[in-house]
C-alpha positions as CSV (number, residue, x, y, z in Angstrom):
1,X,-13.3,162.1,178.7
2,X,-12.8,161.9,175.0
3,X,-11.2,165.0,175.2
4,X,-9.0,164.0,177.2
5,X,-7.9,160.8,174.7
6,X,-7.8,163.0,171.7
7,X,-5.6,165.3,173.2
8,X,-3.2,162.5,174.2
9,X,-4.0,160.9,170.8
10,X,-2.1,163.7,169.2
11,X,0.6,164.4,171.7
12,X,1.7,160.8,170.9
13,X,1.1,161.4,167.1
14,X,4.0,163.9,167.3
15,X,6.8,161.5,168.6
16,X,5.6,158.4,167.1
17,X,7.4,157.5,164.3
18,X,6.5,154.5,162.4
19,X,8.4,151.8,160.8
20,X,10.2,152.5,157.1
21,X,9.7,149.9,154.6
22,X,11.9,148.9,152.8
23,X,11.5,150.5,149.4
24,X,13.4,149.2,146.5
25,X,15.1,151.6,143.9
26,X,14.4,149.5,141.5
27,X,18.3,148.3,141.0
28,X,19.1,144.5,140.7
29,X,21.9,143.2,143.0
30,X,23.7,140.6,144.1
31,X,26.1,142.8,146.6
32,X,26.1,145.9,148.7
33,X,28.7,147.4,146.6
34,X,26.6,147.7,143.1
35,X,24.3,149.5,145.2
36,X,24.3,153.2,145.6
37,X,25.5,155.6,148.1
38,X,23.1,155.0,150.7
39,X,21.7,151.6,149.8
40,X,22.3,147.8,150.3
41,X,21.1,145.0,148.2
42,X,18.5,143.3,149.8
43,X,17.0,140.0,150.5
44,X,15.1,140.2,147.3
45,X,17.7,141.0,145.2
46,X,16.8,144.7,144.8
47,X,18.8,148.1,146.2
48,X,17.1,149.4,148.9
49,X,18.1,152.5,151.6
50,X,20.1,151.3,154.5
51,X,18.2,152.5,157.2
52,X,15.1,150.6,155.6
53,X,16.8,147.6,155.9
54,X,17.7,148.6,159.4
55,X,14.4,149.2,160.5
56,X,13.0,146.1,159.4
57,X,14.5,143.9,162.4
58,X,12.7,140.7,161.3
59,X,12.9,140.8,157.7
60,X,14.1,137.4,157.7
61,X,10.3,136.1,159.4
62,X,8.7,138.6,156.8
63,X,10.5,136.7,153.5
64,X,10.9,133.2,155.4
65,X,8.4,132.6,158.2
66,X,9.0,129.1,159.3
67,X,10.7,127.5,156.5
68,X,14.4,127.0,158.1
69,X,15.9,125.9,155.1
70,X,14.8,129.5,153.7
71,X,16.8,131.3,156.7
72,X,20.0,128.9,156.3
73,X,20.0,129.9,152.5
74,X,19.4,134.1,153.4
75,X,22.0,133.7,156.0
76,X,24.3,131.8,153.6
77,X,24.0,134.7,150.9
78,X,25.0,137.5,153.7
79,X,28.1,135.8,154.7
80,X,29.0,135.3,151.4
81,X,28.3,138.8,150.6
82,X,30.3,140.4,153.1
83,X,33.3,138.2,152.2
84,X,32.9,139.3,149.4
85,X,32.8,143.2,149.8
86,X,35.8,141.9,152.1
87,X,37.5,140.5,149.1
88,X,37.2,143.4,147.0
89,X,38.3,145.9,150.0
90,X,41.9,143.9,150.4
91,X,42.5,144.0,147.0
92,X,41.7,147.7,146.7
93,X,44.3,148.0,149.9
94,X,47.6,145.9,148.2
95,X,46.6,148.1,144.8
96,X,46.9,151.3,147.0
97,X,50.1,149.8,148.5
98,X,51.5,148.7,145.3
99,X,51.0,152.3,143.7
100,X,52.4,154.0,146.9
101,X,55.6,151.4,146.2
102,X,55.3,152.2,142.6
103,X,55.8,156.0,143.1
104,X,58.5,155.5,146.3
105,X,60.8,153.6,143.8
106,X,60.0,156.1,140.8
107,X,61.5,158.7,143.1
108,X,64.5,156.9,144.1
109,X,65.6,155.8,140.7
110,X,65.2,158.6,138.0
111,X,66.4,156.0,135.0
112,X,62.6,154.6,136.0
113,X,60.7,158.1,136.4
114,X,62.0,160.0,133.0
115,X,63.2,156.6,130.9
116,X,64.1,159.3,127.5
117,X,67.6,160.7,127.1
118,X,68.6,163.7,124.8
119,X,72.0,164.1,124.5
120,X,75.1,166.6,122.8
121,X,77.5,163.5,121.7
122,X,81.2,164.7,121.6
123,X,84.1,161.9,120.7
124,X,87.9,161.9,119.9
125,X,86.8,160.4,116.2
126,X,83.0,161.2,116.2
127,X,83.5,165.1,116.2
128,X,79.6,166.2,117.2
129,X,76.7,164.4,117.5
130,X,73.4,163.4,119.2
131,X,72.3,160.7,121.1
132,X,68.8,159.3,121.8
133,X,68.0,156.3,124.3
134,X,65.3,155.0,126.3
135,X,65.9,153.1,129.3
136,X,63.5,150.2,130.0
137,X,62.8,148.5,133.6
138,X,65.7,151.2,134.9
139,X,68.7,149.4,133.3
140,X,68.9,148.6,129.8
141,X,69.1,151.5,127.3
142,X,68.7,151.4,123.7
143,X,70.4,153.8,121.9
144,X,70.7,155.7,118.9
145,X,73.5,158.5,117.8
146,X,74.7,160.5,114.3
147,X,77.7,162.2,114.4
148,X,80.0,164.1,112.1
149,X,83.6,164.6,111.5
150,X,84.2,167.7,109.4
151,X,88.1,167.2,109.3
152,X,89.8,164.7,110.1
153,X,93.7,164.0,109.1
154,X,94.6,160.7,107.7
155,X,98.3,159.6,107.4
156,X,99.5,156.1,107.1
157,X,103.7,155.1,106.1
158,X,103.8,153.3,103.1
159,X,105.5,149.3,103.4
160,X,105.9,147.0,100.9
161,X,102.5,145.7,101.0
162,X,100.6,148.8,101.8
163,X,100.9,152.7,100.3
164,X,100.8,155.3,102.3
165,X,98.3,157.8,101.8
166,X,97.7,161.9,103.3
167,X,94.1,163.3,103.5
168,X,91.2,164.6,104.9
169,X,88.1,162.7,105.7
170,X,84.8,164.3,106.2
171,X,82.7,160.9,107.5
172,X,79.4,160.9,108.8
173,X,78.5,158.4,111.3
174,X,75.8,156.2,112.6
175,X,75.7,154.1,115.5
176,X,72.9,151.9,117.2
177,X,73.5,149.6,120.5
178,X,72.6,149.3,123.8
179,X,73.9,149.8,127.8
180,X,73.4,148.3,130.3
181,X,73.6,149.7,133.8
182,X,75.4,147.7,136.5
183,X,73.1,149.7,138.8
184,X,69.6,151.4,139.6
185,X,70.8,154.4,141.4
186,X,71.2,157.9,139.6
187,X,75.7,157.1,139.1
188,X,76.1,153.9,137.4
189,X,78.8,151.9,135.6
190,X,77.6,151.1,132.4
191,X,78.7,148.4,129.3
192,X,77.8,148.7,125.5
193,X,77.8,147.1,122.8
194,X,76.3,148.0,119.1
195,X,77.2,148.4,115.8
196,X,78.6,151.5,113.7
197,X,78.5,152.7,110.2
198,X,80.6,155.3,108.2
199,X,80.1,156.8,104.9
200,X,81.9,159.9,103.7
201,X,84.8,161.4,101.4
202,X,88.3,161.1,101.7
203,X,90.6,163.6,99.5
204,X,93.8,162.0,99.1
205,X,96.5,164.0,98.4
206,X,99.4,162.0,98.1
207,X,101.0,158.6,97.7
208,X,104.5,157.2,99.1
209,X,105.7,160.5,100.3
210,X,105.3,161.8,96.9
211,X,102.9,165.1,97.9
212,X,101.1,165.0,94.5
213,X,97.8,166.5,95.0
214,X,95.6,164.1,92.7
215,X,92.6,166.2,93.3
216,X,90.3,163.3,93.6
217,X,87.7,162.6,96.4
218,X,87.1,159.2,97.4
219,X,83.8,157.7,98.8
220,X,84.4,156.0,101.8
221,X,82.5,153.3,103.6
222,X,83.2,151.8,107.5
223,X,81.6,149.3,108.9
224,X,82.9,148.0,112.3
225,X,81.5,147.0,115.8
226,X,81.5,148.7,119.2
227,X,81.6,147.4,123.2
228,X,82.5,150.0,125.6
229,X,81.9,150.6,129.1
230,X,82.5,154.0,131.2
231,X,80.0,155.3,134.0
232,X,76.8,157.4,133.2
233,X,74.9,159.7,136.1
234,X,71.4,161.2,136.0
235,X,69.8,163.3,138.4
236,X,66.7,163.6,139.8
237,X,65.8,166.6,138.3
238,X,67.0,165.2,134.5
239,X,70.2,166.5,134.4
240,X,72.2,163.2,132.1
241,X,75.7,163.0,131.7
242,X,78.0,160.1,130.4
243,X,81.7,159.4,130.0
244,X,83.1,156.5,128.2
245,X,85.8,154.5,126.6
246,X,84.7,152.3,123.4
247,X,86.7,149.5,121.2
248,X,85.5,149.4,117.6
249,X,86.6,146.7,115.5
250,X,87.1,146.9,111.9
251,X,84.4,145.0,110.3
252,X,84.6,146.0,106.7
253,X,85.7,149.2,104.6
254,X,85.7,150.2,101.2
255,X,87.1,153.4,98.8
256,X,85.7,154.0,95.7
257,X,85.8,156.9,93.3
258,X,82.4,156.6,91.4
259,X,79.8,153.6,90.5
260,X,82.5,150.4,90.0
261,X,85.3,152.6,90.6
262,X,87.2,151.1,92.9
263,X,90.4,152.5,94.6
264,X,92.4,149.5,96.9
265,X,95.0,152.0,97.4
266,X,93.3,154.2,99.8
267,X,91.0,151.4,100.9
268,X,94.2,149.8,102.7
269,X,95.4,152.9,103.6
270,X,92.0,153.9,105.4
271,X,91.8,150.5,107.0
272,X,95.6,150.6,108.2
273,X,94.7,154.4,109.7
274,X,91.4,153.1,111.3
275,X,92.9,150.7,113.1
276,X,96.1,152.2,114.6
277,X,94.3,155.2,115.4
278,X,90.6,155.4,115.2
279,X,89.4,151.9,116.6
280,X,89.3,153.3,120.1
281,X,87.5,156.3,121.4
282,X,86.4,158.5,123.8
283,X,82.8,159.6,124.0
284,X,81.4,162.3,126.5
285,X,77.4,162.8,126.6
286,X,75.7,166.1,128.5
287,X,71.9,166.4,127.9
288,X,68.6,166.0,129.3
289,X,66.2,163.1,130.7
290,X,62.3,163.5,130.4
């Protein structure tokens, strides 16, 4: 007969499985998610495996017995728990949707995906240039450009308050403004504004229609404004053009032939010639967005 139990004794041995305490990992807690892959926090405040805590079905009579203020309290820090790893999993979601939004609109508008322009400047006035801009929240653009005129003929008549004058001006100049784009989209209309500085040499050749070649070369200074508008497209794949019409007002000018050397002749001769016919201009940009 006792045979018989100790065989049965051990066939039960095999499938018997007993119950898993809950062993702590030694992590403090207050939440499931500071716990490990795995684990939850546990009653005690301590990480423990899951499927310990799963096992133990009456944990709650194992930490509390009787005392029902000590279940309303463990109950109370579960709920709040799991509104809490809740919390945290909504916010995770709109931050997922946000960035999918983020990268949708990146993709639609390529002002917003490569914001950098490098640009070949040609103008009427400007000869060759560059440009540099940077386009912030997909509409405004800061800009910055250098050109130069290598030749440029000046002729003015002479009246009875101003000389003519015949030349060439070599002028370097830079500008600094800003567009803004009437819309998001890769082809937009555009408006400037900014402000534009000249310096150079003028040789002046004559006065009056009298075709004396003085010989001289005169320093000459520009400073005027700018507003312009015209429409500007870049592509997807950062292809940037622009073309554009821009009004430059005279602000000040001055010709001089050293340090205190003054010449008024071909200062208001310049001046005249800059504003009959270099105070408008058309630009044309071709470069590349990154």
């Amino acid at each position: 007969m006792n045979r018989i139990v100790a065989i049965v004794a051990a066939l039960l041995g095999c499938f018997w499985v007993s119950p898993v305490a809950a062993q702590p990992s030694g992590r403090t807690c207050q939440y499931d998610l500071e716990c490990g892959v795995g684990e939850a926090c546990g009653d005690t405040g301590i990480c423990v495996a899951r499927g310990a805590l799963a096992s133990n079905g009456d944990a709650a009579a194992d930490d509390c017995g009787a005392d029902r203020r000590c279940r309303i309290d463990r109950l109370k820090r579960r709920n709040q728990a799991t509104r809490h790893a809740r919390t945290l999993q909504e916010e995770r979601n709109v931050e997922r949707m946000l960035d999918d939004a983020h990268k949708q609109r990146l993709a639609e508008y390529p002002r917003l995906k490569n914001p950098l322009t490098l640009a070949l400047r040609v103008s009427r006035l400007g000869g060759i240039g560059a440009h540099v801009g940077y386009t912030f929240l997909g509409r405004i653009q800061p800009n910055l450009e250098l050109a130069y005129s290598p030749s440029l003929y000046v002729w003015t008549p002479g009246t009875g308050t101003s000389p003519g004058i015949n030349g060439n001006l070599q002028e370097w100049w830079i500008r600094a403004g800003a567009a803004y784009f009437l819309l998001e989209s890769w082809f937009s209309p555009y408006v400037s504004a900014g402000f534009q500085v000249g310096l150079g040499k003028f040789d002046n050749y004559s006065f009056d229609f009298d075709f004396v070649d003085f010989g001289n070369q005169t320093q000459s200074i520009f400073h005027a404004g700018e507003f312009g508008g015209g429409f500007d497209m870049q592509f997807k794949f950062g292809l940037h053009t622009r073309l554009g019409v821009v009004y430059r007002p005279l602000i000040y000018n001055q010709a001089r032939t050293g340090p205190g050397q003054y010449d008024p002749q071909s200062r208001q001769g310049l001046a005249d010639w800059y504003k009959r016919g270099a105070a408008v201009d058309v630009i044309w940009l071709l470069g590349w967005a990154i």
